[in-house]
C-alpha positions as CSV (number, residue, x, y, z in Angstrom):
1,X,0.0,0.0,0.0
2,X,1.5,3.2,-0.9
3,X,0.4,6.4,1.1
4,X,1.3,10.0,0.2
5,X,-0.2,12.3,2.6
6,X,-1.0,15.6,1.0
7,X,-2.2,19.2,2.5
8,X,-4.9,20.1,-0.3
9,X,-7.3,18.2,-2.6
10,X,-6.3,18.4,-6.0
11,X,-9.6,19.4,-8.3
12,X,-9.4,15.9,-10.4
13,X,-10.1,14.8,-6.2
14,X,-12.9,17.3,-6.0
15,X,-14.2,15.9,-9.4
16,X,-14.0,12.2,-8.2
17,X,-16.3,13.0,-5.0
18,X,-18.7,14.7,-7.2
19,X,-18.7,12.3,-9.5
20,X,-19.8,9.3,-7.0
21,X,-23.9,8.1,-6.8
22,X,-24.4,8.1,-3.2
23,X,-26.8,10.9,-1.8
24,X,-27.2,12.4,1.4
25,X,-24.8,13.3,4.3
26,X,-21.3,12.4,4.0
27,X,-18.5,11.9,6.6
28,X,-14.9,12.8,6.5
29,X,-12.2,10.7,7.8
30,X,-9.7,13.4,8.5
31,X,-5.9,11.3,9.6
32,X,-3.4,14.5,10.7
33,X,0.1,15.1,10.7
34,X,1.2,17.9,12.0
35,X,4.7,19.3,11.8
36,X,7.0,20.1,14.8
37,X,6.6,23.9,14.3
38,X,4.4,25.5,12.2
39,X,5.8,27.0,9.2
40,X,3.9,30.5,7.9
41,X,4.5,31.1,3.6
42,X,3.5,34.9,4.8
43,X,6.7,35.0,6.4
44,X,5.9,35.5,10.1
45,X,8.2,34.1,12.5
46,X,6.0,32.9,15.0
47,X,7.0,30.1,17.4
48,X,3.7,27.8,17.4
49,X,3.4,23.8,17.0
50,X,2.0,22.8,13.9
51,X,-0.8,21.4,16.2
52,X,-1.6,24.6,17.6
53,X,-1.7,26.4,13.7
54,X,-3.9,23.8,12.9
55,X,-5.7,23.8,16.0
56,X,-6.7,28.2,15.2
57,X,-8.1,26.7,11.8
58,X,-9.9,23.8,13.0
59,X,-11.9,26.1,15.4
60,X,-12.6,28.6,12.9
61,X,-13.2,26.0,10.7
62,X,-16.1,24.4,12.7
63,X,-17.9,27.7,12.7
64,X,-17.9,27.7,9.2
65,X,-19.2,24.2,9.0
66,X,-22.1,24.3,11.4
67,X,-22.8,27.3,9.8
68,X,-23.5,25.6,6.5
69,X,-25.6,22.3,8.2
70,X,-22.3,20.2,9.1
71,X,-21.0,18.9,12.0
72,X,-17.8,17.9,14.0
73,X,-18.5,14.9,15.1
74,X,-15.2,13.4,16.3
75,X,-11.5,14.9,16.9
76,X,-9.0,12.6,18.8
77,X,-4.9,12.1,19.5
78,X,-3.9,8.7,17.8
79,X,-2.2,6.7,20.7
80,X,-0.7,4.0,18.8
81,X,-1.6,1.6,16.8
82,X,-3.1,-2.1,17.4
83,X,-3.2,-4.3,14.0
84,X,-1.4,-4.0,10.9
85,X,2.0,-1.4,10.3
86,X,2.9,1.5,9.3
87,X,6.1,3.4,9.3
88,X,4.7,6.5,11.0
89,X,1.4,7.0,12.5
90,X,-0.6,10.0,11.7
91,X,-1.2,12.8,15.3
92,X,-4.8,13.1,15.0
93,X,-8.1,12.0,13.7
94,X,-11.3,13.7,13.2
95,X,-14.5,13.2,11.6
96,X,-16.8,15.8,9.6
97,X,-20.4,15.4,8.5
98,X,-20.9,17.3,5.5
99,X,-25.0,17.4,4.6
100,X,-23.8,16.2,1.4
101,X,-21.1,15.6,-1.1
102,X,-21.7,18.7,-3.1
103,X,-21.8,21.0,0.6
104,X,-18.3,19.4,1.2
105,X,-17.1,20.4,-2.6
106,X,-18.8,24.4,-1.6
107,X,-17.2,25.0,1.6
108,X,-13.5,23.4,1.2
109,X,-12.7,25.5,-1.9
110,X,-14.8,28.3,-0.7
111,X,-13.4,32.1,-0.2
112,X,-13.5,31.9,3.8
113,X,-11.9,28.8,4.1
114,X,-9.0,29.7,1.6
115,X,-8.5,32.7,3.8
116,X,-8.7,30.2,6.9
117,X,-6.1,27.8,5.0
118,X,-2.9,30.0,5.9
119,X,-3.0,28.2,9.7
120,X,-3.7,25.1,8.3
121,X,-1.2,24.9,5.4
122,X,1.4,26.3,8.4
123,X,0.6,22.9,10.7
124,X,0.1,20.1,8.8
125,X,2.7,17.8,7.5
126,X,0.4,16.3,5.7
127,X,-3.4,14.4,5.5
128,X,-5.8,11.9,3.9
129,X,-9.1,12.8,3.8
130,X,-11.8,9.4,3.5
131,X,-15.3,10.0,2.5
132,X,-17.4,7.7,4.1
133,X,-21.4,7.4,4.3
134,X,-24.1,5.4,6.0
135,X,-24.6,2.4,4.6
């Protein structure tokens, strides 16, 4: 299994999601990595954790999303890891209802949330993002 974490979905991703049958709310598997210290392409020199960066976004973030019909359902530290291997584990994990595929699709490349991206972009080391609905 190959995994290449990433900080942003690439619009052929966007496309993909839009593109699938199934209606109705969907989840989003968010696995985090942050970096050590969070790195600002503005140029500040501000001595945060890339937790904390990503931490400012993920509150304003939340606003955003309860604002549109979503909601935060789950946001937890990983503490290890049980079955299988993996040559690093991701920080964090959280989980997004979206009320549907196409509301997702709105608010990630929305105005607001590029303008919320600068903390993001500054913590993470990298993500996956996993859709996942009710069967």
């Amino acid at each position: 299994m190959n995994v290449e974490n990433a900080v942003v979905p690439t619009a052929e991703q966007f496309q993909t999601l839009l593109s699938s049958d199934y209606e109705g709310p969907v989840c989003m598997l968010n696995l985090l990595k942050f970096k050590d210290r969070a790195e600002y392409d503005d140029g500040r020199d501000e001595v945060i954790s890339g937790r904390e960066a990503y931490g400012r976004y993920a509150q304003k973030m939340q606003k955003l999303v309860e604002s549109k019909g979503g909601r935060f359902l789950f946001g937890g530290e990983v503490k290890g890891l049980v079955l299988g291997n993996v040559e690093d584990l991701w920080d964090s994990v959280g989980i997004v209802e979206y009320p549907s595929r196409e509301e997702f699709v709105a608010i990630a490349s929305s105005p607001e949330v590029q303008e919320l991206a600068i903390d993001r972009k500054a913590g993470l080391d990298g993500q996956l993002l996993i859709p996942m609905v009710s069967r």
